[in-house]
C-alpha angles and dihedrals in degrees: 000000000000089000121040107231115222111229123178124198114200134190138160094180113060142053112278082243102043103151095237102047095029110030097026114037105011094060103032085061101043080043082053084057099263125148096244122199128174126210104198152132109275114252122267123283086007097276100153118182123222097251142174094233118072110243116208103192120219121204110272099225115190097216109080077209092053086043095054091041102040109015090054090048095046089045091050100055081044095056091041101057093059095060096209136197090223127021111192117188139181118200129072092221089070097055084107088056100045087042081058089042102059121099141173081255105052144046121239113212113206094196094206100210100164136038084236095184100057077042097060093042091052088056094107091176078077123068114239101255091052093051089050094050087051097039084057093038092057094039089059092044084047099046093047107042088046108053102097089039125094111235134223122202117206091197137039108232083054078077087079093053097041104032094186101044121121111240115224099169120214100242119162115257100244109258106216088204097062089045095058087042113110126206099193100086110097138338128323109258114230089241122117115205123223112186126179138045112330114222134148098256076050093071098253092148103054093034087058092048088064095085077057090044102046123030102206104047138081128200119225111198107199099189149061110315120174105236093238091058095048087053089047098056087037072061099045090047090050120171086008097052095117089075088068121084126188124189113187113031113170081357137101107230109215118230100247086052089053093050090055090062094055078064106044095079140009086255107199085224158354111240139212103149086162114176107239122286131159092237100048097035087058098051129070096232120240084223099069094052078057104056092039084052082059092052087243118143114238125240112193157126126318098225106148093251096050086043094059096036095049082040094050086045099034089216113140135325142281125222126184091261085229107055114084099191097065093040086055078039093061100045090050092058089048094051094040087045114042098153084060095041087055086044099057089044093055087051087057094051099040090053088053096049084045111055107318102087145085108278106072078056097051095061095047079052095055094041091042087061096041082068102052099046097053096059085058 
């Protein structure tokens, strides 16, 4: 590249580390030769990390309200004063600010991280009508601030709500660790591993009814959880609540510090037992190409479109999320068949290594921006 090209990432949203925006495309692009800058929030407890992409911290505001008003408005002088080639940015409350910030000379980049529609009609605090009228009124914002702006989908099936976007998938980036690391050694631990943000549409409820369920496992969460959620599944859990462990109430949990844990112990599985919703039954989770990177076999839901993709893979089971039974049913199997159980696991990772991971999309990311820069 004879002219380094400037790109800014911005988000108000997620953590300054998120894996997608920070590990993934941050650094893919500054390692492609780009000039990388991020406009983000500034990590908890101010515990910024030396770091090859420059970080331009926004104020954390508590108030969503105060967010959406004052954070927008401080990410978008920022962006502007940089003047890039490429602004990229994550969260649907800054589509005013990519719609000011696009100009004859640069590309603008929506990451579409979430099917927000589906979101906003799941949102059962709300009554319908009122998550209809939402759900319209964001269609139209969203049609009308982006229509000038590329788009990025972080998931295949977002292809069928936004025909022209450009899919860059959000595959995990292949941890060599965990390649080299070999499960055979020693007997399967009756733990079962839970990574990733804990929420209720995440299956925290019934994830937290397994100690009362089976008698012999415990179920390790590695990721955010509010407080009054946790209390609610040590609740849940009861008098066997001690066989629930949570890292990471009130706390992100960094990536490196996630894919230690994968390490920590021979977990028996990776978990994602979610009750139904439009939005997750639709998306292959990240978190599955996580736990197959780890060699882990996935227990999870048996939503059509996970079915087909652990059984193409064969590379862990499905059980109905609300029948105990066959949930007992399939950690039974894993315990009772750990030949099979490590075998699953090696098919997983042996499906990431192979084509599931971040670096096929790293290249359509490069050349996607090579693009778009050219015509600037």
């Amino acid at each position: 590249m004879s002219t380094q090209k400037r790109v800014v990432h911005l988000t108000t949203v997620h953590h300054p580390y998120d894996p997608r925006i920070y590990h993934k495309e941050c650094k893919s692009l500054k390692n492609a030769g780009y000039d990388v800058t991020l406009i983000a929030r500034e990590a908890e407890n101010g515990a910024q990390k030396e770091s090859p992409i420059s970080h331009i911290p926004v104020k954390t505001y508590k108030s969503r309200l105060k967010r959406m008003i004052f954070g927008t408005m401080d990410a978008y002088k920022k962006a502007k004063a940089l003047d890039a080639d490429v602004y990229h940015f994550h969260d649907p409350e800054l589509l005013p600010v990519g719609w000011l910030l696009k100009k004859k000379h640069n590309a603008v980049v929506y990451d579409i991280h979430e099917d927000y529609i589906t979101s906003i009609m799941q949102k059962e605090y709300l009554n319908k009508p009122i998550r209809k009228l939402t759900a319209a009124a964001y269609k139209y914002i969203e049609k009308f601030f982006s229509r000038k702006m590329e788009l990025c989908l972080a998931e295949k099936y977002y292809k069928d709500i936004y025909p022209s976007g450009y899919c860059i998938l959000n595959y995990p980036t292949v941890n060599q660790t965990f390649v080299q690391h070999e499960r055979n050694h020693g007997p399967l631990e009756d733990k079962l591993l839970y990574t990733g943000n804990v929420s209720y549409v995440r299956g925290a409820q019934i994830h937290a009814k397994i100690p009362l369920v089976h008698d012999q496992v415990s179920v390790h969460f590695v990721g955010k959880c509010p407080s009054d959620l946790a209390e609610e599944m040590y609740d849940i859990a009861g008098d066997q609540k001690d066989r629930l462990e949570l890292e990471g109430i009130d706390r992100f949990i960094e990536k490196g510090d996630i894919e230690a844990r994968y390490l920590g112990h021979n977990w028996l599985a990776g978990i994602a037992v979610f009750p139904p919703t439009e939005h997750y039954k639709k998306k292959e989770l990240t978190k599955f190409f996580e736990y197959m990177n780890a060699g882990l076999p996935i227990l999870c839901s048996n939503f059509p479109v996970w079915k087909n993709f652990v059984e193409k893979y064969d590379c862990g089971l499905t059980v109905d999320p609300y029948d105990e039974l066959k949930i007992r049913e399939a950690i039974d199997y894993l315990r009772n068949n750990p030949d099979d159980a490590k075998r699953m696991g090696e098919n997983g990772k042996k499906a990431v290594t192979g084509k599931l991971n971040w670096h096929a999309e790293e290249e359509k990311l490069i050349e996607w921006y090579g693009q778009l820069t050219a015509k600037r």
